[in-house]
MIZA-298540 format. One record per residue (C-alpha): x negated, z, y negated. Coordinates in pm, 1 decimal, m for minus. Layout:
! MIZA-298540
         X         Z         Y
         X         Z         Y
...
***
This chain:
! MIZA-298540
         X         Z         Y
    3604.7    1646.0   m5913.1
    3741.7    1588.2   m5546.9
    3465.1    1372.9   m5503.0
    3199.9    1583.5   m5594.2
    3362.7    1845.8   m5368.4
    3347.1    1656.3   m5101.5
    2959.0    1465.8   m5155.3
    2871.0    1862.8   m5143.0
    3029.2    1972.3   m4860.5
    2902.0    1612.3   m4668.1
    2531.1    1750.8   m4783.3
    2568.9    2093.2   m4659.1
    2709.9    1951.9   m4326.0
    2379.3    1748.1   m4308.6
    2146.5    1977.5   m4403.4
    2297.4    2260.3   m4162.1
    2315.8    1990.6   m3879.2
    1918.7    1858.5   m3964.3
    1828.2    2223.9   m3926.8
    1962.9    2309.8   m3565.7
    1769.4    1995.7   m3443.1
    1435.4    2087.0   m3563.0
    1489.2    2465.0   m3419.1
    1577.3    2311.3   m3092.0
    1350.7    2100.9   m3096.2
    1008.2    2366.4   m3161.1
    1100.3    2513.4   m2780.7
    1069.8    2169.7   m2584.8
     772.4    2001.7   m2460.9
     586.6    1709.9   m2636.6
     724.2    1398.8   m2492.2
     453.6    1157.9   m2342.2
     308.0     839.0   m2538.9
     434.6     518.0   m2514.1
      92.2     395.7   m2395.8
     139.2     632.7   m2094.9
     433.4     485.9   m1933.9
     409.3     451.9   m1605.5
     344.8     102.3   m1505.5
     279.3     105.9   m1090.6
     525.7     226.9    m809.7
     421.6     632.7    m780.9
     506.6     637.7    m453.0
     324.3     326.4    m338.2
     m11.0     263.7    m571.3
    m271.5     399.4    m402.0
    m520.5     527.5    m674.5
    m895.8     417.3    m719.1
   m1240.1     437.0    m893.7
   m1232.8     362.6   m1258.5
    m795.5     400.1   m1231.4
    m730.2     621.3   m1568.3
    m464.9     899.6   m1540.5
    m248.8    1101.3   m1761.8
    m215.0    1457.5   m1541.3
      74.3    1590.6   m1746.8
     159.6    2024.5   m1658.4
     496.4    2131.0   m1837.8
     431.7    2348.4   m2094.6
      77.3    2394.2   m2045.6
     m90.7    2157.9   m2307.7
    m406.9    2233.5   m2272.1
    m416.3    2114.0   m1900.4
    m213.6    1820.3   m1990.6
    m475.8    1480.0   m2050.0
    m623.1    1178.9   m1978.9
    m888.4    1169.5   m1709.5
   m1023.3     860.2   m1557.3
   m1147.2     878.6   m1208.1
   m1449.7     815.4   m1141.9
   m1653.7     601.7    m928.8
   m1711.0     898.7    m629.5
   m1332.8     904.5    m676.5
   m1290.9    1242.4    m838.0
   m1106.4    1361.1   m1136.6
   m1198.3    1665.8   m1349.3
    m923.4    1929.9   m1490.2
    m928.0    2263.7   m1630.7
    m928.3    2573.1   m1413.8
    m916.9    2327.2   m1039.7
   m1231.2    2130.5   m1185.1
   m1322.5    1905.8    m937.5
   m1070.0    1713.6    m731.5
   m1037.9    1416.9    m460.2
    m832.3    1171.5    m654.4
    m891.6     808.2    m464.6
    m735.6     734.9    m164.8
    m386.9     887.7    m257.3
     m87.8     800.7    m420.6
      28.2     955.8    m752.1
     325.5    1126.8    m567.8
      64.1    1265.9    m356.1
    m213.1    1360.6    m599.2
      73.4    1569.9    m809.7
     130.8    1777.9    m490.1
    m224.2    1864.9    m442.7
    m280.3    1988.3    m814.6
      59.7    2152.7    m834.5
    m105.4    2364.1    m502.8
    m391.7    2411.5    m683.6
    m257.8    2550.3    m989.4
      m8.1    2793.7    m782.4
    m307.2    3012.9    m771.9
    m287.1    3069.7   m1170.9
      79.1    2970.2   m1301.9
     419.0    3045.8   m1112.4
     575.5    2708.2   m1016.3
     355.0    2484.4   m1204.4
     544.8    2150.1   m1277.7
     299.4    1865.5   m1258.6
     325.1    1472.5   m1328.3
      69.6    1167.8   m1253.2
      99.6     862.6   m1434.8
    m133.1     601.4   m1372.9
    m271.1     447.1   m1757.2
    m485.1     194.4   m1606.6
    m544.5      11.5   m1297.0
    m889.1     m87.4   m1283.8
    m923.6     m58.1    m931.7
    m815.7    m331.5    m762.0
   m1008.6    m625.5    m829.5
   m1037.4    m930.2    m625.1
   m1263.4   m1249.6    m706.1
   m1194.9   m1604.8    m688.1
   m1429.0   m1857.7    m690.4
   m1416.1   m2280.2    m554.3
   m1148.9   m2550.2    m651.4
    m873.2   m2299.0    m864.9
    m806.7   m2340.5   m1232.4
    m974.4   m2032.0   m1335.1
   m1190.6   m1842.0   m1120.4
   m1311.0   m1523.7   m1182.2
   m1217.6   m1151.1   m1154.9
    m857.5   m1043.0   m1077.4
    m766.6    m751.0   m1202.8
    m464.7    m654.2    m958.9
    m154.7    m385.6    m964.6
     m36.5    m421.6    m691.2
     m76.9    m608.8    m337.3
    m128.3    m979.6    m347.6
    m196.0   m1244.1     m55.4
    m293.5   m1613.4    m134.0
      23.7   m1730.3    m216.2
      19.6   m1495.8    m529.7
    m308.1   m1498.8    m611.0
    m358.7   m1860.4    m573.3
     m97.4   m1925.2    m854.6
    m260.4   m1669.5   m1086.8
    m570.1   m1850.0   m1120.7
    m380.8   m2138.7   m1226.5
    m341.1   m2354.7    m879.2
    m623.5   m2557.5    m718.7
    m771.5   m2819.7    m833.7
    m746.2   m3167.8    m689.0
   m1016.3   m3165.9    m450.6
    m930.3   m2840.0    m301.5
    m925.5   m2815.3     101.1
    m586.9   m2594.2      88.0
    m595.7   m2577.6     487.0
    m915.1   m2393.9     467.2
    m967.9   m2104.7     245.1
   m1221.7   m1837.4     327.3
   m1197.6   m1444.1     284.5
   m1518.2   m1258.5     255.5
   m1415.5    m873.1     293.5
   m1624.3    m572.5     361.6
   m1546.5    m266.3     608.6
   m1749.3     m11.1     727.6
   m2048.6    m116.1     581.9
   m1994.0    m471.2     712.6
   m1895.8    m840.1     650.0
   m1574.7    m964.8     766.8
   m1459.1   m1330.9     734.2
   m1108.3   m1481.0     775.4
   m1027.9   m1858.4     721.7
    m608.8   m1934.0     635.1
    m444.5   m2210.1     543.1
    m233.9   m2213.0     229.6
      17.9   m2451.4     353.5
      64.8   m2226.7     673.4
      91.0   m1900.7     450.1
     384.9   m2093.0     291.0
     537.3   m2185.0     617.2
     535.9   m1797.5     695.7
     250.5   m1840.9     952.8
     133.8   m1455.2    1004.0
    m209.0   m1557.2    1120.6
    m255.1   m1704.5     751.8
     m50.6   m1399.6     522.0
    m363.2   m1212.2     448.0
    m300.4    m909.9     238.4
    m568.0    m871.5      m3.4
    m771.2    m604.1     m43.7
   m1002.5    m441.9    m342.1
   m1328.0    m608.7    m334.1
   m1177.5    m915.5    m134.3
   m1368.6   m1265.5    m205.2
   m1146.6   m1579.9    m141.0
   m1344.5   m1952.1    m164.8
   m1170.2   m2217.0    m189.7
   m1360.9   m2508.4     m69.6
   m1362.2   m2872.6    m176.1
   m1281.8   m3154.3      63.7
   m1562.6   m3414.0     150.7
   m1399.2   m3671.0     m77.3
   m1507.8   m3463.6    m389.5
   m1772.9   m3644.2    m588.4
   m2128.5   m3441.2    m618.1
   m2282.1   m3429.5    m965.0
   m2589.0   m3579.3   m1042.2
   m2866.5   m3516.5   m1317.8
   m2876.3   m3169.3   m1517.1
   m2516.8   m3108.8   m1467.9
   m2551.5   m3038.4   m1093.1
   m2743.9   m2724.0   m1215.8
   m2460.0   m2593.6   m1396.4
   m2202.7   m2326.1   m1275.7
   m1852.5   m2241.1   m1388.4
   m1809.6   m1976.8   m1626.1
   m1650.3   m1656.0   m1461.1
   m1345.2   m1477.4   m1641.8
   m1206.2   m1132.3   m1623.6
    m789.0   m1162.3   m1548.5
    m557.3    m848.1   m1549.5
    m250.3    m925.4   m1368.2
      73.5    m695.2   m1458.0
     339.0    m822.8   m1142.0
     261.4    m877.6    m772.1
     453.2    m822.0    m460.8
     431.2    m396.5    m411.3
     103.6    m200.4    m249.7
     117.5     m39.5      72.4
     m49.1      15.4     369.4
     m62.2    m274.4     560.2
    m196.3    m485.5     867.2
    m379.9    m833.7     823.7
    m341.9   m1029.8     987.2
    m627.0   m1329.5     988.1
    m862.9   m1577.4    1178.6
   m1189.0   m1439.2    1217.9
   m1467.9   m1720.0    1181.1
***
């Protein structure tokens, strides 16, 4: 009989404890997905075209959602509607919203996470592993990047790698050496930027194809990178050709 007393009173306990939590729980807010984590520094990442971001407003749900930003660098939201999103950081982009929405809540509290980086691609092309389109987190130079697409091959001219940028509309061209980069030569630490080109070309001694294969390119791939050395505003430094 003792037993029995006591399975019951064990039971009650339970069920009386299981109760409080789900009343406590019905006044907080819904925590965010797993898939929203942030994944970039918020006070660093500088947000870009086609970056996806989860705008998150404390107990207001129905501002609270994924928006992707698009390729004139806005973002959409209830109420603000249209809003500059490129160009700033997610620390600074919760600022400008939470100022926004001070015009219809009383101390808004507003979060940014960045979802996806798609912004910050670089491409890759000459005597590496795998070429192709590097899809970047963070800030890079050679001596990451490099690496990434799997190292050069053996008839790679490390002492001479070429960076095709644009700015304002034009061309800009920088030669560094890899082998200086790694010595810590400034002239040859190139931070990369979105839309950067490197080529890295192939010594003399490389033999030339011959027949139908010289016709043939090498297939491009499409790399997302998750760890690089953090993004900031930087100079570069470079050799201009």
């Amino acid at each position: 009989m003792k037993r029995l007393a006591y399975a019951g009173i064990i039971v009650t306990i339970t069920f009386f404890v299981s109760t409080l939590i789900v009343f406590s729980q019905t006044d907080r807010e819904i925590p965010l997905k797993k898939d929203a984590q942030a994944v970039v520094d918020k006070e660093r990442y500088v947000i870009g075209p086609e970056d996806v971001l989860y705008i998150h407003v404390w107990r207001e749900e129905a501002l609270s959602r994924r928006v992707p930003v698009r390729m004139d660098g806005n973002i959409s939201l209830p109420l603000i509607h249209e809003m500059k999103a490129a160009g700033l950081t997610p620390l600074q982009l919760e600022a400008a919203i939470t100022e926004r929405l001070k015009g219809f809540y009383e101390n808004p509290n507003v979060s940014v996470t960045v979802t996806e980086t798609n912004s910050f691609k670089v491409y890759i092309s000459g005597e590496v592993v795998m070429p192709g389109v590097y899809n970047l987190q963070e800030e890079a130079t050679i001596l990451q990047i490099i690496p990434m697409a799997g190292g050069f091959t053996e008839w790679a001219k490390q002492n001479k790698i070429l960076i095709r940028r644009k700015e304002n509309g034009r061309e800009k061209r920088m030669t560094v050496s890899y082998k200086k980069a790694m010595e810590g030569d400034p002239n040859s630490t190139v931070i990369l930027k979105p839309g950067d080109t490197i080529i890295v070309e192939a010594s003399r001694l490389k033999p030339q194809p011959s027949g139908p294969d010289r016709f043939r390119s090498q297939p491009q791939e499409k790399h997302r990178i998750t760890s690089s050395p953090s993004r900031q505003p930087g100079r570069e430094k470079g050799v201009e050709e």
